[in-house]
C-alpha positions as CSV (number, residue, x, y, z in Angstrom):
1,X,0.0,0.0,0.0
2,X,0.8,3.7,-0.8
3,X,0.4,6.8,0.5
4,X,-0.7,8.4,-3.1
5,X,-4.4,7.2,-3.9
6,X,-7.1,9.4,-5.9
7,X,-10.7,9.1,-6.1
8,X,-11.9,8.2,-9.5
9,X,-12.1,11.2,-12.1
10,X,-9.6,13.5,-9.7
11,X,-7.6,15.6,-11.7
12,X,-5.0,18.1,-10.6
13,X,-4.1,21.1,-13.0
14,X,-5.8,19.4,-15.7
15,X,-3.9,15.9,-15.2
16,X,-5.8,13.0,-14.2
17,X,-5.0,11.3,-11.1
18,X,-4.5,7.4,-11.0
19,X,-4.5,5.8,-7.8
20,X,-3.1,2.6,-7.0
21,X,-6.5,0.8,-6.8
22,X,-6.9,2.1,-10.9
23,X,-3.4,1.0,-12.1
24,X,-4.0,-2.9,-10.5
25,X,-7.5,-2.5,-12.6
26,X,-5.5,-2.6,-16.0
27,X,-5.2,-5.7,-17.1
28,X,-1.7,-7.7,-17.0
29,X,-1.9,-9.0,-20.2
30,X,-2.0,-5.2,-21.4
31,X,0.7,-4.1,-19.6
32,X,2.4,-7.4,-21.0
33,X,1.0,-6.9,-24.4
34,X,2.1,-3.3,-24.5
35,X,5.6,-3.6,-23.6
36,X,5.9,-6.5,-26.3
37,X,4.5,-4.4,-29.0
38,X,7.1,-1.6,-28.1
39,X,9.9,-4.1,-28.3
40,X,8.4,-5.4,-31.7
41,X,8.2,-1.6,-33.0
42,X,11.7,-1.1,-32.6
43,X,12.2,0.4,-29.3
44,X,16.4,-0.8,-28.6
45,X,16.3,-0.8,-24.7
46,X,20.2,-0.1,-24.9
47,X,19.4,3.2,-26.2
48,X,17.3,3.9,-23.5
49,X,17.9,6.6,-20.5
50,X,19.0,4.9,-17.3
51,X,18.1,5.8,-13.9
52,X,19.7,8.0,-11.4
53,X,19.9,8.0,-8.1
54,X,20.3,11.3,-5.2
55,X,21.5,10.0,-1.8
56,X,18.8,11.6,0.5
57,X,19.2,12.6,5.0
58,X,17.2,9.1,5.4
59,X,17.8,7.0,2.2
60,X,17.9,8.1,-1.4
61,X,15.3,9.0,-4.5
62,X,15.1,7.2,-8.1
63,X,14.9,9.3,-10.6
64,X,13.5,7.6,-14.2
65,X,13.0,9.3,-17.3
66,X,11.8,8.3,-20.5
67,X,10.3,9.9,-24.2
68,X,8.6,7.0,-27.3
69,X,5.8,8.0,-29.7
70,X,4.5,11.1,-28.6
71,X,4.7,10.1,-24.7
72,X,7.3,11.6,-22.2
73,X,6.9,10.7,-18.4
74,X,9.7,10.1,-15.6
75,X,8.8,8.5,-12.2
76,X,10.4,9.9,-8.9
77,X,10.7,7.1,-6.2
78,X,11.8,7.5,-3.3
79,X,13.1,4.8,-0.8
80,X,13.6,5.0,2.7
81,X,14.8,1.5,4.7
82,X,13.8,2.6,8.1
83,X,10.0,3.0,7.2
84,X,9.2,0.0,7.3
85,X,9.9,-0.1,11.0
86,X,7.6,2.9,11.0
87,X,4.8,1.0,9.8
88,X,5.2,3.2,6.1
89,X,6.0,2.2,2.9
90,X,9.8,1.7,1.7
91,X,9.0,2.7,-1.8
92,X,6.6,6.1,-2.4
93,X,6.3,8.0,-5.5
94,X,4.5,9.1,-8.4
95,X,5.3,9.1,-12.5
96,X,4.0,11.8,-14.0
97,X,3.3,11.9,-18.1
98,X,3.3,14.3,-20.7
99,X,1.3,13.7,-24.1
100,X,1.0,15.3,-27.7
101,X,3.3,17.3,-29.4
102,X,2.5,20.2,-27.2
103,X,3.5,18.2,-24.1
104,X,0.7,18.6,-22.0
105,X,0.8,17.3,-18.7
106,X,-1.8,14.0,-18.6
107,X,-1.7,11.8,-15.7
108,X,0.2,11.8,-12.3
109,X,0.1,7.7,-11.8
110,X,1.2,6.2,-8.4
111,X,4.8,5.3,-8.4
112,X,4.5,1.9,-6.3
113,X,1.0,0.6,-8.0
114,X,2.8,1.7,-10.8
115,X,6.2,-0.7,-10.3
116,X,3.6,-2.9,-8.9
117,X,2.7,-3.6,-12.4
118,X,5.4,-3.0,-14.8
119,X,7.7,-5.4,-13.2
120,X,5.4,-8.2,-13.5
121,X,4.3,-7.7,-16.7
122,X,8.1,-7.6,-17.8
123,X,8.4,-10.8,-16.5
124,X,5.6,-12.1,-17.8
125,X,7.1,-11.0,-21.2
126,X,10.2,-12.3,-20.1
127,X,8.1,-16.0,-19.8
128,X,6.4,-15.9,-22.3
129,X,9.4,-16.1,-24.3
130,X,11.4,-18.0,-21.9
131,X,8.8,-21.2,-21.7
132,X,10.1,-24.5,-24.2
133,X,8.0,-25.0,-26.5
134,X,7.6,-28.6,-25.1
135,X,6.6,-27.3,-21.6
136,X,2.7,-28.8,-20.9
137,X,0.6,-27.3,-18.6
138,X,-0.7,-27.0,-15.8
139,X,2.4,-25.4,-14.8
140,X,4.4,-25.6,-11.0
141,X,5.3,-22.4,-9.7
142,X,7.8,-21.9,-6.7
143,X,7.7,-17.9,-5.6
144,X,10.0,-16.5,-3.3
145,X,8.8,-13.5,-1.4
146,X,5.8,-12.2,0.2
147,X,5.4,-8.8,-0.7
148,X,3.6,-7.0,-3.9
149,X,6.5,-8.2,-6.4
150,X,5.4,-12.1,-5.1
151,X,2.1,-11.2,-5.0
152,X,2.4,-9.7,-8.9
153,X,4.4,-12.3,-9.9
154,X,2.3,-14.7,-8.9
155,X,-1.3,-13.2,-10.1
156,X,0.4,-12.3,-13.2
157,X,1.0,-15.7,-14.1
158,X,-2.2,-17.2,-12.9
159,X,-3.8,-14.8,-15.3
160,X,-1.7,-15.6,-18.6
161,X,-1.1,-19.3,-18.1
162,X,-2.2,-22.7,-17.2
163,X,-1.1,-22.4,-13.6
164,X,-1.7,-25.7,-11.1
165,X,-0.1,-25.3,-8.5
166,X,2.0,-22.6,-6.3
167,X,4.3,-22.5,-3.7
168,X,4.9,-19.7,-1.7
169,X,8.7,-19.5,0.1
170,X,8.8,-16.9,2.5
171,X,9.7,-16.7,6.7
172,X,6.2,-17.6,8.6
173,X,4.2,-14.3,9.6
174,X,1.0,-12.5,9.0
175,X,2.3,-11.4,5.2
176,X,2.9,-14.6,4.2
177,X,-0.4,-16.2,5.4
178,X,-2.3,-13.1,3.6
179,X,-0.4,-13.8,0.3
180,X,-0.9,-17.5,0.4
181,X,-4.6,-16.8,1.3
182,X,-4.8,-14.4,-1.5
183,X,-3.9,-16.7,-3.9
184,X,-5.4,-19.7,-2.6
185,X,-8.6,-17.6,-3.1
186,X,-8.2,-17.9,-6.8
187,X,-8.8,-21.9,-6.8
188,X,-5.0,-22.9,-7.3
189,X,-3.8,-25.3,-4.7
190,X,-1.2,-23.0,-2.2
191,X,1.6,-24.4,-0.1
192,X,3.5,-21.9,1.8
193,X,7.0,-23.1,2.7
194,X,10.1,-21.3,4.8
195,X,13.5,-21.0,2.8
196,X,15.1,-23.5,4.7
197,X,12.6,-26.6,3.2
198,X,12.5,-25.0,-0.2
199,X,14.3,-27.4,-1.8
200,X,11.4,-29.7,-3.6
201,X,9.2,-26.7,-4.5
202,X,12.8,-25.4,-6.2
203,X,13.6,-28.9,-7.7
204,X,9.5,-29.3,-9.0
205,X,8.9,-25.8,-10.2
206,X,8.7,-25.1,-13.8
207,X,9.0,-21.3,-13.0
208,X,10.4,-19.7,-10.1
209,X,10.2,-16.6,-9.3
210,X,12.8,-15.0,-6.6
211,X,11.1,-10.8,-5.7
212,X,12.5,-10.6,-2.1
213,X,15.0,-8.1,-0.8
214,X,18.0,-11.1,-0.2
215,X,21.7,-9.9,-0.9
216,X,23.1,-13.2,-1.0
217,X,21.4,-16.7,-3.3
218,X,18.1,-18.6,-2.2
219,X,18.9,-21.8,-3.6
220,X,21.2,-24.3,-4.8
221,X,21.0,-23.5,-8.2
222,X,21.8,-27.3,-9.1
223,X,18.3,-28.4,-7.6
224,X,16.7,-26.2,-10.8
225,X,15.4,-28.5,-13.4
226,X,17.0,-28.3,-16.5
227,X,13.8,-26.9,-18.5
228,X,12.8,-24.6,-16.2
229,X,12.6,-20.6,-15.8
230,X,13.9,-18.7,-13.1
231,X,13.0,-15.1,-13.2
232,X,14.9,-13.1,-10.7
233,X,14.2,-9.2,-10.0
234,X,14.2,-8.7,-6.0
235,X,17.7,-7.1,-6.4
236,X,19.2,-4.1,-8.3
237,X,21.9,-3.9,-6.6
238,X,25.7,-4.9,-8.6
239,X,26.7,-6.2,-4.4
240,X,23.6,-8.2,-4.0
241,X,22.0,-11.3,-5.6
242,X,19.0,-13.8,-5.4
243,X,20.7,-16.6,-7.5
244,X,24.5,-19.0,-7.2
245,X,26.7,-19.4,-9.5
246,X,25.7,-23.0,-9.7
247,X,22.3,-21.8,-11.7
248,X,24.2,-18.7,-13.8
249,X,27.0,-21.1,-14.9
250,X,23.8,-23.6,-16.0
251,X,22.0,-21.5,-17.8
252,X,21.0,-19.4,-20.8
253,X,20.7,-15.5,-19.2
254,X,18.7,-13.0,-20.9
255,X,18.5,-9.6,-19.5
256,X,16.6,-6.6,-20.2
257,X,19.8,-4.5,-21.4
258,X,23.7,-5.5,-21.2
259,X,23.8,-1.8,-20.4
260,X,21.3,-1.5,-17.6
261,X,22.6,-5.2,-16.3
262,X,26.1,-4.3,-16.3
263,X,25.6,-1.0,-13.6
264,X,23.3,-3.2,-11.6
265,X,22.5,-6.8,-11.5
266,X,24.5,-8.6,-8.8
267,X,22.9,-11.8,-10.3
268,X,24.7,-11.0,-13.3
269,X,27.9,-8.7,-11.9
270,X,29.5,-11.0,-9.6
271,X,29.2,-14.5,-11.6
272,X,30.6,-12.2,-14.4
273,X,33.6,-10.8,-12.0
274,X,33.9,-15.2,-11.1
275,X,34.6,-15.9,-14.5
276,X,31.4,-18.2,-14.5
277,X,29.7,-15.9,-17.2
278,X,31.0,-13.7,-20.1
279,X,29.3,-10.3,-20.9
280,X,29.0,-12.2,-24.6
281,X,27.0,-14.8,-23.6
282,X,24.1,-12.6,-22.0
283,X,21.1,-12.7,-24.5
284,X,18.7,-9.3,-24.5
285,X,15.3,-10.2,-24.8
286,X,14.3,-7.8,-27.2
287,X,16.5,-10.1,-29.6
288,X,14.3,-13.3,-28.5
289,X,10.8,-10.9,-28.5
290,X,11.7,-9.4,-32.7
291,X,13.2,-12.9,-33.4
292,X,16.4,-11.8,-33.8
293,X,18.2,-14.8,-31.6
294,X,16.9,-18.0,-30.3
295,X,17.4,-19.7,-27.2
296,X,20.0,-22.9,-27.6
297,X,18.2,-26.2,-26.7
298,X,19.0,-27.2,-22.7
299,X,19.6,-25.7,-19.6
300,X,17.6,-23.4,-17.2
301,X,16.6,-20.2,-18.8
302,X,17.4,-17.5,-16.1
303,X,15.7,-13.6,-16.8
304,X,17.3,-10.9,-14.8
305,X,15.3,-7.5,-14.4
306,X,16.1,-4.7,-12.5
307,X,13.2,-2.2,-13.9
308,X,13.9,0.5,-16.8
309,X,12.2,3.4,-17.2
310,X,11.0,2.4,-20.7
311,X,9.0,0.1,-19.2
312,X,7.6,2.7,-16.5
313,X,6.1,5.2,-19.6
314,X,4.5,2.2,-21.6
315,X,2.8,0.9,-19.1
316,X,1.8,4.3,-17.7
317,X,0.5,5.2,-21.1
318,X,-1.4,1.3,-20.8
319,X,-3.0,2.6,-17.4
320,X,-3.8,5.9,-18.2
321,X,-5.6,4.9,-21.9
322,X,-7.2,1.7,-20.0
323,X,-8.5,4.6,-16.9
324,X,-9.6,6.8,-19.5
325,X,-11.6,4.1,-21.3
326,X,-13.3,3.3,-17.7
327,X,-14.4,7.2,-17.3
328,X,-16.3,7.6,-20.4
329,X,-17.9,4.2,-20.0
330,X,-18.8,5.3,-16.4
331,X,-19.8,9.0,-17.4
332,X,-23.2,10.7,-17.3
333,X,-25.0,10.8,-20.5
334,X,-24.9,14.0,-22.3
335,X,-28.1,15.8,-23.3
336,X,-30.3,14.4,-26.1
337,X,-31.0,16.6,-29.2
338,X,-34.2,17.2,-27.7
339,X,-32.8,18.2,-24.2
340,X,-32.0,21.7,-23.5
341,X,-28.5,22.6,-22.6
342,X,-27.6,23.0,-19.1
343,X,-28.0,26.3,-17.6
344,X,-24.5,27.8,-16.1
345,X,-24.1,28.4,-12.9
């Protein structure tokens, strides 16, 4: 939960307001479908901005630019570790979008539903490229986590695939029960695990899903069957990782950028420093999304995200054309032709 949240139809200085209860409306396989056609269209993520970061008094604020078709937008986060302790958010923000050649300012979106979304409909991109072809539903999915990031994960691929069964790998407490619950809810059979007895929900999965805030690996990466998908994206930090060398040295890695990889992915960085991976071998997925390369035969498939700011203004686009669609379907009629106009006031 966020701080930011707008009644439906607010607007501020002519922008409309999106709350975090109207960006989780917009469909996942929008969002999914959304950043796919970007990729498809040509947009290179290597040529994309980066983000920046400003060390703050109490932590430090994201700052994420981005421009494509008409759109500009940036989203300022800001993250602050000792909230939590505070009962409040670590992540708050907002992304705020400009549209038309005249760049009028459109929508201020919640930064944290906002991420909330992006992130896993990237990885949902990421798996719907990632799956073999021979893979047969109903699938077996292991999450780690259980915050929003498990909780998107997880609904996101309930929602695009054949999903039977899901295991939830977090410490015991209130947030995992709630997340387990949650899902359980939707009719898929739930088992909720701690980290220390993960080993046969890692060794059955045929995704796994790693969105905690770990700085060293979760697993034995050996335990990973050889056909399945690992997505990790708890980390964006080059010091900090969710998965061994065991699973990097194993597998085929694609990666949102080399660029954006290089300056943060510790799941990427250190095996790369150990000599268990070379910078040549990591495969973009907008190569496997426009066809460009193919994944080889064998071996885990491993996706590493660590969120772009691309991504931030084409789904923010998605959930403000998707909000917009909802307010004319939900407005007053106008007068008829036989009605007389409405009198000012």
């Amino acid at each position: 939960m966020t701080e930011f949240a707008a009644p439906t139809a607010a607007t501020f200085a002519g922008m409309r307001l999106i709350g975090a209860a109207d960006v989780a409306r917009t469909p996942i396989r929008a969002a999914v479908d959304a950043l796919e056609t970007a990729l498809v269209e040509g947009l290179d993520p290597e040529r994309q901005p980066p983000r920046s970061r400003l060390a703050t008094a109490t932590g430090e604020l994201l700052v994420m630019p981005a421009t494509r078709n008409g759109h500009t937008g940036c989203k300022l986060l800001t993250s602050t570790p000792d909230n939590p302790g505070r009962d409040r958010p670590l992540i708050q923000g907002a992304f705020l979008l400009f549209t038309g050649p005249e760049q009028r300012p459109a929508a201020i979106v919640d930064g944290a539903g906002l991420t909330n979304l992006r992130t896993p409909a990237m990885s949902a991109l990421a798996v719907r490229h990632l799956l073999p072809p021979t893979t047969a539903g109903p699938l077996r999915l292991a999450v780690f986590g259980a915050g929003p990031q498990a909780l998107g994960h997880a609904e996101a691929l309930l929602a695009l695939h054949d999903v039977g069964a899901v295991t939830v790998v977090a410490r015991p407490g209130p947030r995992r029960d709630r997340l387990a619950a949650r899902l359980a809810g939707t009719g898929v059979a739930v088992d909720a695990r701690d980290p220390a007895s993960a080993a046969a929900a890692v060794r059955g999965a045929d995704v796994i899903c790693c969105c905690t805030s770990a700085a060293t690996p979760l697993f034995d990466g050996a335990l990973v069957r050889a056909d399945a998908v690992v997505v990790a994206i708890g980390s964006h930090s080059p010091r900090a990782r969710e998965v061994d060398d065991t699973l990097v040295a194993r597998s085929h890695v694609v990666v949102e950028s080399r660029a954006s990889t290089l300056r943060e992915a510790g799941d990427v960085v250190i095996p790369l420093a150990a000599g268990v991976l070379r910078e040549d071998e990591l495969i973009p997925l907008h190569h496997l999304v426009t066809g460009r390369d193919r994944l080889p035969d064998g071996g885990p498939r491993l996706f590493k995200g660590t969120g772009m700011p691309w991504q931030d203004l084409v789904v923010a686009v998605e959930v403000h054309r998707s909000q917009l669609a909802r307010d004319a379907a939900t407005a007053p009629a106008g007068p008829t032709d036989g009605d007389p106009p409405a009198e000012p006031d």
